[in-house]
N, C-alpha and C positions, 0 to 999 in steps of 0.2 A: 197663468201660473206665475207665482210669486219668483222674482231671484232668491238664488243661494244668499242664506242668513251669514255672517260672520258674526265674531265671538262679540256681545254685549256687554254694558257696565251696569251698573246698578246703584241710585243713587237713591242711599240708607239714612242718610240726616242733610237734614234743610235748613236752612236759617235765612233770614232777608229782613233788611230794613229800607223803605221807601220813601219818598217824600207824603206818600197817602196813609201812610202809620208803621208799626214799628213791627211786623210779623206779616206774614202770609192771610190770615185772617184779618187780619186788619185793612192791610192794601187791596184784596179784595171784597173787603164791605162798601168802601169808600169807592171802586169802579163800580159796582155794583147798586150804588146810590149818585153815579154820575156824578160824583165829586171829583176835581182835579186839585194838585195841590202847589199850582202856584201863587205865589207872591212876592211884591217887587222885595228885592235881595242886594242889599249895598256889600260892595268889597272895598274898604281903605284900608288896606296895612301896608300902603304906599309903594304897591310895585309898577302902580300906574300913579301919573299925575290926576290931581282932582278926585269926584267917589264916582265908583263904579255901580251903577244901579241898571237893575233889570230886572224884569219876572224871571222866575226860575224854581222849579221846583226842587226845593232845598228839605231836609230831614228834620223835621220837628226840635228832635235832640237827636243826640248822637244813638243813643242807648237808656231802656233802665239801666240802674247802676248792679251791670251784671259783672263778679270778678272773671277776668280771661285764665281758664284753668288754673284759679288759685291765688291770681296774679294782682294783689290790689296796687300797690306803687307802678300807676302806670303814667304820670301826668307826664312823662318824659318822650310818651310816647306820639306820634303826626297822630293824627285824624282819623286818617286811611288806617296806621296799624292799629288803632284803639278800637276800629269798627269792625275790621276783620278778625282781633284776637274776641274781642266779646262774641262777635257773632258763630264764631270756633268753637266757643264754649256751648251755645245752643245743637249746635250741628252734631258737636259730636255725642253731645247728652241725648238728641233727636235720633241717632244712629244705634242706641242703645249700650254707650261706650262707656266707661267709666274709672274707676281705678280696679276695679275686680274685672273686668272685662274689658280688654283695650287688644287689640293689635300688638306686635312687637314695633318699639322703637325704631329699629333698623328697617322694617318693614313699611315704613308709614312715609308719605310725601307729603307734598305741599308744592300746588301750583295756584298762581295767583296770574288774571290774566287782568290790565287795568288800560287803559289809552293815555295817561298822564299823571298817575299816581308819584307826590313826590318831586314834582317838576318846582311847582311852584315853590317848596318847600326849599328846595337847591336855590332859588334865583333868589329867594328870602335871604338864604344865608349869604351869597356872594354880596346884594346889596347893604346888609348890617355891614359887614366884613370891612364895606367900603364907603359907608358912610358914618359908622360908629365905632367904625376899630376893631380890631379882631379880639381885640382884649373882652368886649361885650360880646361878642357872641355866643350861645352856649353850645357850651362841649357835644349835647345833644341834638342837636340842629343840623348840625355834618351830615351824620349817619341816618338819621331819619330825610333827609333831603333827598333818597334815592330811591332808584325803581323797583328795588330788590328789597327795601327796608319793611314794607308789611306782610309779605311772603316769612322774611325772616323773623321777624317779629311773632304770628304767626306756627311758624316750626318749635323756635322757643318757648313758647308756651304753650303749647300740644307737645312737646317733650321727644317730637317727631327727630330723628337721626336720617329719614332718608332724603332722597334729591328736593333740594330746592330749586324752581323753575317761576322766574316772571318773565311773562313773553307778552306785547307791545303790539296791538293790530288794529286800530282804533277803534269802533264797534263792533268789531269780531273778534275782539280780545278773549272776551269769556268761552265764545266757539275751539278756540288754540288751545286754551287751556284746557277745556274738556277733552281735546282729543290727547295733550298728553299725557291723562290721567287716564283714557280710557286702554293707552298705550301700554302705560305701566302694568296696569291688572291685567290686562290681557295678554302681556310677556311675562307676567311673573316678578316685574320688575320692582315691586310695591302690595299689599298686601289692603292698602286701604290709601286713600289717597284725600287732603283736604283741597278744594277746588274753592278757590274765593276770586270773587272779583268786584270791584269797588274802582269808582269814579267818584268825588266832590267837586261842590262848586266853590269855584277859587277866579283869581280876575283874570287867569286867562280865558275862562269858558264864560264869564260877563262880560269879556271887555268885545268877544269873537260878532262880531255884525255879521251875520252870514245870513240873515232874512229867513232859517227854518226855525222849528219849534226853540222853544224855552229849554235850555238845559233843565235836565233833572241829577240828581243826584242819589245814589244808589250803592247798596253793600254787601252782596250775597254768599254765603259759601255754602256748599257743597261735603259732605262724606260722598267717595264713588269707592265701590269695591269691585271685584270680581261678580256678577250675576250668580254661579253657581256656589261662588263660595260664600255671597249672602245667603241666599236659600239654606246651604247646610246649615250655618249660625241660626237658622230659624228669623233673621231680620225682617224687619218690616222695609219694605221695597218701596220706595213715592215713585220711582220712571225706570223703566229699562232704555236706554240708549246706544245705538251703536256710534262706532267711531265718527265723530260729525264730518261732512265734507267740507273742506274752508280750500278758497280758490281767490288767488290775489291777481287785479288785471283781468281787462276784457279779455276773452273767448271768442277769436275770428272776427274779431273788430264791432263783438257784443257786450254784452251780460254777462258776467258770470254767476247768474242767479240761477239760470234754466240748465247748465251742467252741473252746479251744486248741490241742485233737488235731485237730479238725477244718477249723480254719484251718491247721496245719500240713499233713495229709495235702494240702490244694488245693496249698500252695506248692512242695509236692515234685513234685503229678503222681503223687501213690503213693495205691491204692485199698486203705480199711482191711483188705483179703484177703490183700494181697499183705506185711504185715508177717510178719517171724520171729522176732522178740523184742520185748520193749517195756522198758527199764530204768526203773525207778518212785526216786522219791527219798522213798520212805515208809523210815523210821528204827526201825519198830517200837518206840515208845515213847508215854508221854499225853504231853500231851493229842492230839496229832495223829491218832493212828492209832484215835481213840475214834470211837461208830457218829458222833457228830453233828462228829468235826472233819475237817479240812478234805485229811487224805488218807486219809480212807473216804472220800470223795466221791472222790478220785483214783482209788482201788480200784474204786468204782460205774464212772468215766468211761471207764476202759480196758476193762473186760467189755461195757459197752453198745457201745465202740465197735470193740474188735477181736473181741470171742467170749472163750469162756474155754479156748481149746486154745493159746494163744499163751505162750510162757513168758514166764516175766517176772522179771527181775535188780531186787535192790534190794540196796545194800555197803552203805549207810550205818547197819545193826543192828551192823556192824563197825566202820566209821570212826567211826561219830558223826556227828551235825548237824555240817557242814561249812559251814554260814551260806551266804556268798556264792560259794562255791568247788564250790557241788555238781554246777547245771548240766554245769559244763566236766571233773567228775571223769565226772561221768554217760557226757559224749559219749567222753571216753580210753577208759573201759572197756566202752563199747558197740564202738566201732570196731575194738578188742584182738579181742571175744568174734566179731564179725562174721568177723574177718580167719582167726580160728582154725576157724573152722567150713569156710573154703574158699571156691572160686567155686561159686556155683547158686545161693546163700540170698537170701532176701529180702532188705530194709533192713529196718532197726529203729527206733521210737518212742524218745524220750524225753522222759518227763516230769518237771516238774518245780513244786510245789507248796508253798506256807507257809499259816502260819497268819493272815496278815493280805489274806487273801481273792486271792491271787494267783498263775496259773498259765503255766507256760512248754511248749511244745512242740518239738521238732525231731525230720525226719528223719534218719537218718544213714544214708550208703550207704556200702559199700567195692568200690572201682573195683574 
């Protein structure tokens, strides 16, 4: 018998940009043709000495030149907010949102989960600041330097009034932000909620030797609403989700992969039998994927805890370490591979693991 369900989110508009193309369709024709999309990637804008070169799965472009809710003077804006406010624009148009149909203002949030969004941006400015004089620096350099500035960026142009939230978990970034999204609708607290997450490649993630995969770079948001209060609007639904498990720090001097899964399977109500896939965020690279790091333990948690006849999806030997964007890359291309399968199938696992002792769980169903 399955656990007691708790209350679900339901995620109504999709948007994603990858280093394997620029949509959901796209990224999945290119895994689907075993394509990967690295290539060697120079970073000089001198925050390092010398050029920073590495493979790395990097984004074509940023975007077609899609306006951010209306918004064309945007050159002022980092990287990260120009890819989140464009990609806003898809999600909420995806969501079936629009100016005759939107949510109330006050109603509406915006949670942005990233691993370094911004960072670099900050250490840019302090460096101009202090090799060029502050007199050169621009005024808009400041404010987009921060970890808060594509979240806000973002709200402003969704015209959103409710809470803004960037919360900071290195690859379980996007897991944090979905639970406080799914926190919101499920207290009432938000009425619709934009959930993005976005990672680029900048020369701290070139310059990192750490002998695992190729960064990748990645940009996704999210519409999550209420499950029943989608339904009534008659929306069209891509995943139902329960609140994800996120667990920081070993578990009795383990994994916190195998209590993840299994705080996740309570909150869905779903019994380990009844899973049909499990998408892993294992990257196929060191040190992670070595017997003693921290997704072999992922590997060990999923076999001990679904069986080993369960398939199991892992993109990122394609995309690259995606940093804080992987979570919510995980749940788009769980919900895609569900939907394509048809009605009968189970729901699906995903997990989602780093090397700084930290694991994320979620169910995902397709209505």
């Amino acid at each position: 018998m399955s656990p007691t369900a708790g209350p679900t989110a339901a995620v109504t508009g999709m948007a994603l940009a990858t280093a394997l193309g620029p949509g959901l369709d796209a990224t999945l024709e290119a895994l689907a043709a075993g394509r990967t999309g690295f290539t060697p990637t120079a970073a000089t804008d001198g925050l390092y000495p010398g050029e920073v070169k590495a493979p790395a799965g990097a984004l074509a472009d940023d975007l077609p030149d899609v306006p951010a809710f209306g918004r064309r003077r945007l050159r002022a804006l980092s990287r990260e907010s120009l890819l989140v406010s464009r990609l806003g624009t898809l999600a909420w148009q995806d969501a079936g949102f629009g100016a005759d149909a939107a949510p109330d203002p006050q109603e509406t949030a915006v949670v942005l989960g990233t691993a370094a969004a911004g960072l670099s941006g900050y250490l840019q400015v302090l460096r101009d600041g202090l090799t060029l004089g502050p007199e050169l620096v621009s005024p808009y350099a400041g404010p987009q330097g921060s970890l808060n500035a594509a979240a806000s960026d973002l709200s402003i142009a969704a015209g959103a009034q409710g809470s803004i939230v960037t919360v900071t978990a290195g690859r379980c970034s996007g897991a944090h932000a979905l639970t406080v999204a799914a926190d919101y609708v499920a207290t009432g607290q938000a009425e619709a909620v934009l959930v993005a997450a976005v990672d680029i490649l900048d020369p701290l993630r070139l310059a990192a030797d750490g002998g695992g995969a190729p960064p990748g770079e990645a940009a996704v948001v999210f519409v999550v609403e209420d499950a029943g209060r989608a339904r009534a609007r008659g929306a069209r639904v891509h995943a139902e989700i329960a609140a994800p498990s996120t667990l920081r720090g070993a578990v009795d001097g383990g994994s916190a992969a195998g209590p993840a899964i299994g705080a996740a399977l309570a909150a869905a109500g779903v019994a380990a039998g009844e899973l049909s896939l499990v998408c892993s965020s294992a990257t196929g690279g060191q040190p992670t994927d070595t017997a003693d790091g921290p997704q072999a333990a992922e590997t060990a948690a999923v076999r001990e805890a679904v069986g080993p006849d369960v398939p199991v999806l892992s993109p990122f030997g394609a995309l690259g370490d995606c940093a804080g964007a992987t979570t919510l890359l995980q749940v788009a291309l769980t919900a895609r591979a569900l939907a394509d399968r048809g009605p009968g199938g189970g729901p699906a696992l995903v997990l989602t693991t780093d090397g700084n002792g930290q694991a994320a769980a979620v169910v995902v169903r397709v209505p």
